[in-house]
C-alpha positions as CSV (number, residue, x, y, z in Angstrom):
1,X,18.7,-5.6,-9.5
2,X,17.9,-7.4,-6.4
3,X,15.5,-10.1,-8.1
4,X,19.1,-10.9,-10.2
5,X,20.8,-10.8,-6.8
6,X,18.3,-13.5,-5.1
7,X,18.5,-16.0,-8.2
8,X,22.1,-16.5,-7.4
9,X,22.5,-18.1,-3.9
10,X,19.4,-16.9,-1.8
11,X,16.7,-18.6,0.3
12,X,14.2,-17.0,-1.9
13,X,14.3,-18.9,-5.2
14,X,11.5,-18.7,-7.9
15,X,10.9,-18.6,-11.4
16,X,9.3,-15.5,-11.0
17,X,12.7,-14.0,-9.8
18,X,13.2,-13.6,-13.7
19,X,9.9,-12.1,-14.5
20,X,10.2,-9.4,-11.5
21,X,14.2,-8.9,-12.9
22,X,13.0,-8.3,-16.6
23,X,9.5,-5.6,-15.3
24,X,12.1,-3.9,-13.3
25,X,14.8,-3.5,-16.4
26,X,11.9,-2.2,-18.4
27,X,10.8,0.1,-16.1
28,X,13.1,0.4,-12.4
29,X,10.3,2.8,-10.9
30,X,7.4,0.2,-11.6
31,X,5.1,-1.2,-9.5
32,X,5.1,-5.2,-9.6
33,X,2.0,-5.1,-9.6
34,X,1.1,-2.8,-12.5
35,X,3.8,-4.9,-15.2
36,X,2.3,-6.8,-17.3
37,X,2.8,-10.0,-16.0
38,X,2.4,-9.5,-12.2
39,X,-1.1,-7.4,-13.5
40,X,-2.4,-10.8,-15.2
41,X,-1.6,-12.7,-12.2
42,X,-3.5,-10.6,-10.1
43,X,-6.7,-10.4,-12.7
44,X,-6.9,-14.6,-12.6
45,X,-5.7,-15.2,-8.9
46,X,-7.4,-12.3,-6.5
47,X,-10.6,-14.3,-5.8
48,X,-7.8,-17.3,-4.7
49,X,-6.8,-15.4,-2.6
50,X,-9.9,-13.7,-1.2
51,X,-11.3,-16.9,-0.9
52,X,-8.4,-18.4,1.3
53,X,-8.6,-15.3,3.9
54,X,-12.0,-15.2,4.1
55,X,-11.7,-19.3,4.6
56,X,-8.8,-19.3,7.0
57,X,-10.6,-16.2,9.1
58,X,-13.8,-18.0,9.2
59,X,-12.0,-20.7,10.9
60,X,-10.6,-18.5,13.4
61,X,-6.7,-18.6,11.8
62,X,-4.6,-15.5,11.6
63,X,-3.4,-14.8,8.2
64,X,-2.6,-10.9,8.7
65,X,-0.1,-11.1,5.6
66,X,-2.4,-12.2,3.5
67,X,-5.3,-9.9,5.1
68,X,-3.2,-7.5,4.8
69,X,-1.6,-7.9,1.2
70,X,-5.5,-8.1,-0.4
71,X,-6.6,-4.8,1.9
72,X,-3.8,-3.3,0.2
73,X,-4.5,-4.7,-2.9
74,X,-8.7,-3.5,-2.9
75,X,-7.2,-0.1,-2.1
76,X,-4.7,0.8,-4.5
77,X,-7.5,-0.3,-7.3
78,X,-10.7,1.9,-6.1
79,X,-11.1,5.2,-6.9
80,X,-12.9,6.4,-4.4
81,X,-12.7,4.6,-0.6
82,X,-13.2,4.3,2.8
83,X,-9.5,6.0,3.2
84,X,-11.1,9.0,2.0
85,X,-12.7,9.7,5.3
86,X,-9.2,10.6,6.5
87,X,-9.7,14.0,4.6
88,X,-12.4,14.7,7.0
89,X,-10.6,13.2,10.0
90,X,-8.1,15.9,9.3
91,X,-10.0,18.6,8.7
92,X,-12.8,18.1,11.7
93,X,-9.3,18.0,13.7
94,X,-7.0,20.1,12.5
95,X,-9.2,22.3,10.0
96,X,-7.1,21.1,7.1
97,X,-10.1,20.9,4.4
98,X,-10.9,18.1,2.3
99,X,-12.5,17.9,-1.5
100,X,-15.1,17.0,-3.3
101,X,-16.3,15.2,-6.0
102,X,-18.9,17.3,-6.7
103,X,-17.2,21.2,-6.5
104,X,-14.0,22.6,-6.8
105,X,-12.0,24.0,-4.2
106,X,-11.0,23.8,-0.4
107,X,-14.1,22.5,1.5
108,X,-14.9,22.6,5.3
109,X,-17.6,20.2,6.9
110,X,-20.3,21.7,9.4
111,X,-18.7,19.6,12.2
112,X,-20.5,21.9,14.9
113,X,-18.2,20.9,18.1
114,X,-15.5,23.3,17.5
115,X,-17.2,26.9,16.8
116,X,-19.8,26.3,19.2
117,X,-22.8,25.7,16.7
């Protein structure tokens, strides 16, 4: 694995090398971030780290990594989002439907600029 790889000689050194090397012999198709470990982490540290972008944006510093690491982060855990208005992006462009929550099936909105209603 490439974590054993990076213990041995590379610029990226950490004690967590060995705790992303063992998640991924348990399981080589895991997410990091769902392993056991690397889950707990997450649980105690996200309001760290939400704090520190919000901080270093209020102050007018860039930290896209980290803005974009906890966007990221937000989205893989809520079941329903924001990113589902891309489902009606596509289909008041391209017609390509979307579903709902609330009925089954294929589902078309009443955009109104295309057919002229």
């Amino acid at each position: 694995a490439i974590a054993r790889v990076w213990r041995a000689g590379c610029i990226i050194r950490s004690a967590m090398l060995n705790d992303m090397a063992s998640a991924l012999e348990r399981d080589a198709g895991t997410n990091l971030i769902f392993a056991d470990y690397f889950s707990a982490l997450l649980k105690q540290h996200h309001v760290a780290l939400r704090n520190l972008v919000a901080t270093a944006m209020l102050h007018g510093h860039a930290v896209p990594a980290l803005a974009a690491g906890l966007a990221w982060f937000d989205q893989i855990r809520t079941a329903r989002s924001t990113a589902n208005m891309i489902q009606a992006q596509r289909d008041f462009f391209g017609a390509h439907s979307f579903e709902r929550i609330d009925a089954d099936g294929a589902h078309h909105g009443p955009w109104g600029l295309h057919d002229g209603s």
